[in-house]
C-alpha positions as CSV (number, residue, x, y, z in Angstrom):
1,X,-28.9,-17.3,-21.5
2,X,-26.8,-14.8,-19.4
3,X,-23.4,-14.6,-20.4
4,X,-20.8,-16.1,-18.5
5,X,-18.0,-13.3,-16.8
6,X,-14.3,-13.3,-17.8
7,X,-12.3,-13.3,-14.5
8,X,-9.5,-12.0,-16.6
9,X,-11.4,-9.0,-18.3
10,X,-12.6,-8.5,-14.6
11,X,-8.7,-8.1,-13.4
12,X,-7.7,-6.0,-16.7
13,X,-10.3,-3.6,-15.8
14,X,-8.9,-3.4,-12.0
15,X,-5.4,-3.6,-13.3
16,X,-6.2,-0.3,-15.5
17,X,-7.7,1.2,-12.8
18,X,-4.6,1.0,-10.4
19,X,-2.6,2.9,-13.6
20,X,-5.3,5.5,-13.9
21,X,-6.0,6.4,-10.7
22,X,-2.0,6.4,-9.3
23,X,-1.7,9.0,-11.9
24,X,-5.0,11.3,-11.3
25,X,-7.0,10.2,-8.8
26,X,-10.4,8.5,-8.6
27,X,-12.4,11.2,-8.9
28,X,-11.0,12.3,-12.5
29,X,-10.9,8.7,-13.3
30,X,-14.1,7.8,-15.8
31,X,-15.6,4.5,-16.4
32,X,-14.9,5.2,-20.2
33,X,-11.1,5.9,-19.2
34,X,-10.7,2.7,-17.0
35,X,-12.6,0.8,-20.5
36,X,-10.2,2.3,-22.4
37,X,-7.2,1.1,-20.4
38,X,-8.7,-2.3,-20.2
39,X,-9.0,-2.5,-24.1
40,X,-12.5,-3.7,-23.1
41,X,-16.5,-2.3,-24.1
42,X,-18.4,-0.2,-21.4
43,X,-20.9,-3.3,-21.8
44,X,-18.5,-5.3,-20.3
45,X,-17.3,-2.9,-17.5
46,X,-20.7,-2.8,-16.4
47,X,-20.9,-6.5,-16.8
48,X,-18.7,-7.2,-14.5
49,X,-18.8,-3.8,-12.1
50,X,-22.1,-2.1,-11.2
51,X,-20.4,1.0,-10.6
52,X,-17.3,2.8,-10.7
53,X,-17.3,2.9,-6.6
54,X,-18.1,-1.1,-7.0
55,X,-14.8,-1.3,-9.2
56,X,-13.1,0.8,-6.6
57,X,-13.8,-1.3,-3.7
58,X,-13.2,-4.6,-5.7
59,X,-9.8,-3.1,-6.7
60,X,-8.7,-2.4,-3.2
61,X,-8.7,-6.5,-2.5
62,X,-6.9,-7.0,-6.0
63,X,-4.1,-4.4,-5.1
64,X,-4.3,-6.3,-1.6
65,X,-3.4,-9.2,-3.0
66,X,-1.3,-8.7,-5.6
67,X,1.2,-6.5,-3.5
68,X,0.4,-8.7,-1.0
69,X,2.1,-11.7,-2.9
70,X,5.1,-9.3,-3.9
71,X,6.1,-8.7,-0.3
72,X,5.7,-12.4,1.3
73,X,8.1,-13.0,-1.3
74,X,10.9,-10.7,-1.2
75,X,14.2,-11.1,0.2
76,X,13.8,-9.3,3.2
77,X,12.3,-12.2,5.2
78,X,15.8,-13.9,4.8
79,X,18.1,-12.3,8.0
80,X,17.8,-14.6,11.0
81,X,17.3,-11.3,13.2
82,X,13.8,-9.6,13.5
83,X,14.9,-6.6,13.5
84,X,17.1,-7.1,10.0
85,X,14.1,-8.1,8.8
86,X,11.6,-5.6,9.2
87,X,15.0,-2.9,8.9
88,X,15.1,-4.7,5.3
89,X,11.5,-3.9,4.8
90,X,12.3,-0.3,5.3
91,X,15.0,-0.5,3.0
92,X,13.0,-2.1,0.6
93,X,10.3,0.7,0.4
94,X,12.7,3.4,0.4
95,X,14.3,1.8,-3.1
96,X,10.9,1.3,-4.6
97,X,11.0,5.0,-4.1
98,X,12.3,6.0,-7.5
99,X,11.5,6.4,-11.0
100,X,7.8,7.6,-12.3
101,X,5.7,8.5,-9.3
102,X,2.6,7.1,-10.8
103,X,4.4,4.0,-10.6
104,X,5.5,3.6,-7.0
105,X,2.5,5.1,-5.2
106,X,-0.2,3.3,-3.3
107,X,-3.3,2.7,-5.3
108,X,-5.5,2.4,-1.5
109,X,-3.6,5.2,-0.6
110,X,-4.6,8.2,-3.1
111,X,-8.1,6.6,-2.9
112,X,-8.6,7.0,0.8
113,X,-7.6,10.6,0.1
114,X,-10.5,11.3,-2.0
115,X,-12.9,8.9,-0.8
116,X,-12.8,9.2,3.3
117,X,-15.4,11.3,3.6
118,X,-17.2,10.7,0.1
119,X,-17.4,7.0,-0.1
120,X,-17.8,5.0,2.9
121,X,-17.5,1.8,0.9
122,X,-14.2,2.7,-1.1
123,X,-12.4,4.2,2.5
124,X,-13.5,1.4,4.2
125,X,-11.8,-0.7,1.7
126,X,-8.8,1.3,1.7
127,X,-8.1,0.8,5.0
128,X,-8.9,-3.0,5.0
129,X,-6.0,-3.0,3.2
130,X,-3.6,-0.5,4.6
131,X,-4.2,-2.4,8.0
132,X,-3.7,-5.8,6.9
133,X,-0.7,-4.7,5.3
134,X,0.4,-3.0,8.6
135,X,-0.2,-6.2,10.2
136,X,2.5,-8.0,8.4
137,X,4.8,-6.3,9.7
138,X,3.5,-7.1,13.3
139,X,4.9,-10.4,14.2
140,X,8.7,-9.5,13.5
141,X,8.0,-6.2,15.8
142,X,7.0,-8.8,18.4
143,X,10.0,-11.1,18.2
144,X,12.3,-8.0,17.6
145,X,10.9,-6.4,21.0
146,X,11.1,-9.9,23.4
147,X,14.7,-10.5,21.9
148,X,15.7,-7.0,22.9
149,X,13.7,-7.1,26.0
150,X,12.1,-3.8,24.6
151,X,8.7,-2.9,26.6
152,X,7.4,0.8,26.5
153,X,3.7,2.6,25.9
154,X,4.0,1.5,22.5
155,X,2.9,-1.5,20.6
156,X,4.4,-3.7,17.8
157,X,0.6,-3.0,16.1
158,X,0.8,1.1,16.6
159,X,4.5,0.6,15.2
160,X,3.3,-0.7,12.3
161,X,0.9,1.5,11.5
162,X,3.0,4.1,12.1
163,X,5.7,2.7,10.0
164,X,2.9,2.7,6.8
165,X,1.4,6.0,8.0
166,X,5.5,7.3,7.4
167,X,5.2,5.4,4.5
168,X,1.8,7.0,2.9
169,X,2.7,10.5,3.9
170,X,6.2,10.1,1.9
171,X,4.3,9.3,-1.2
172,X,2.1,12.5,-1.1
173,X,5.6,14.6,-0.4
174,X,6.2,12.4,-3.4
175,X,3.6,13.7,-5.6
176,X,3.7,17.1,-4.4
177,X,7.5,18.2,-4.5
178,X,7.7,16.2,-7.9
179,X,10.8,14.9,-6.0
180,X,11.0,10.7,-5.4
181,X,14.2,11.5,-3.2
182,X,11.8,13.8,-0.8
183,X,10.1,10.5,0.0
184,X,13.3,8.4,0.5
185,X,14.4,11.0,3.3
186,X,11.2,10.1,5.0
187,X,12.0,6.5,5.2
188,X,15.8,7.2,5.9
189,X,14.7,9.5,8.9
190,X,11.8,6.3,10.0
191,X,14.7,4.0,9.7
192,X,16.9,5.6,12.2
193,X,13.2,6.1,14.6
194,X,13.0,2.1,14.4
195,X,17.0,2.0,15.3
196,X,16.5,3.3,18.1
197,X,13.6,1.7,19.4
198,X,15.4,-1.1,19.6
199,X,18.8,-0.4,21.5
200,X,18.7,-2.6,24.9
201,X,18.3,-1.0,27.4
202,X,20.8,0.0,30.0
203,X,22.8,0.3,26.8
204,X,23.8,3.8,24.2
């Protein structure tokens, strides 16, 4: 009889891999390593994964909706204005910039690193999420621009790429400098850019 999978040893072992990987990468990252981390057998990685690029793909929709969750949830959504709210987003990202840098990177983000132009699968995974995230962001752009009557050759959907590309490229100052507070001046310099986007215009 084939043995039934564990959803929860299936989530330990992703949950081990966003650790391992924030810290050294994907490509340094063994199977025995992720295992290890999980507290689990290699018997029942491969139970579960048929590969370590399978894991990797499966992961990217795990972080997707785990960090997904976090940021429905948090208290920026609560200002009335648009433009408080994704200013609060911002603000958010720039105080989740401290501490161990391990711990506040993006897990998609150091894989599509490594993987765009070694693993289709795992990129095209990274990106799924980096765009949906991105595309949270979108409808408060929109309301923020037709209350402010803001029009331009820009989009509230290039904004918020750009506002996670900023984002991305702060955690690889981040990792490289050593220096968390590197990658809050990033998102202090993209919070005055989206400032002043949005003054009226006619108005200084």
């Amino acid at each position: 009889m084939a043995r039934t999978a564990n959803p929860r040893t299936r989530e330990t072992l992703m949950e081990a891999a966003f650790k391992l990987v924030r810290q050294k990468g994907l490509s340094a990252t063994s199977v025995d390593e992720i295992c290890a981390g999980a507290g689990v057998s290699k018997g029942a990685f491969f139970h579960h994964f048929k590969s370590k690029e399978d894991l990797a793909v499966a992961a990217a929709h795990h972080w997707s909706a785990m960090t997904g969750g976090f940021f429905d949830g948090a208290p920026y959504h609560a200002p009335e204005d648009p433009l408080d709210r994704l200013l609060g987003y911002i603000a958010l990202r720039r105080e989740m910039m401290d501490g161990e840098i391990a711990e506040f990177t993006c897990f998609v983000g150091t894989m599509a690193q490594e993987a765009w132009a070694t693993s289709p699968p795992v990129a095209a995974a990274a990106w799924d999420s980096m765009a949906e995230h991105a595309e949270k962001l979108v409808p408060d752009i929109e309301t923020a621009m037709r209350a402010r009557g803001i029009s331009g050759d820009w989009s509230a959907q290039s904004l918020a790429r750009h506002i996670v590309a900023v984002t991305q490229g702060a955690f690889i100052l981040a990792k490289a400098s050593g220096a968390p507070a590197i990658a809050q001046e990033s998102l202090d310099h993209l919070r005055r850019y989206v400032e002043t986007l949005f003054v009226r215009p006619g108005t200084t």
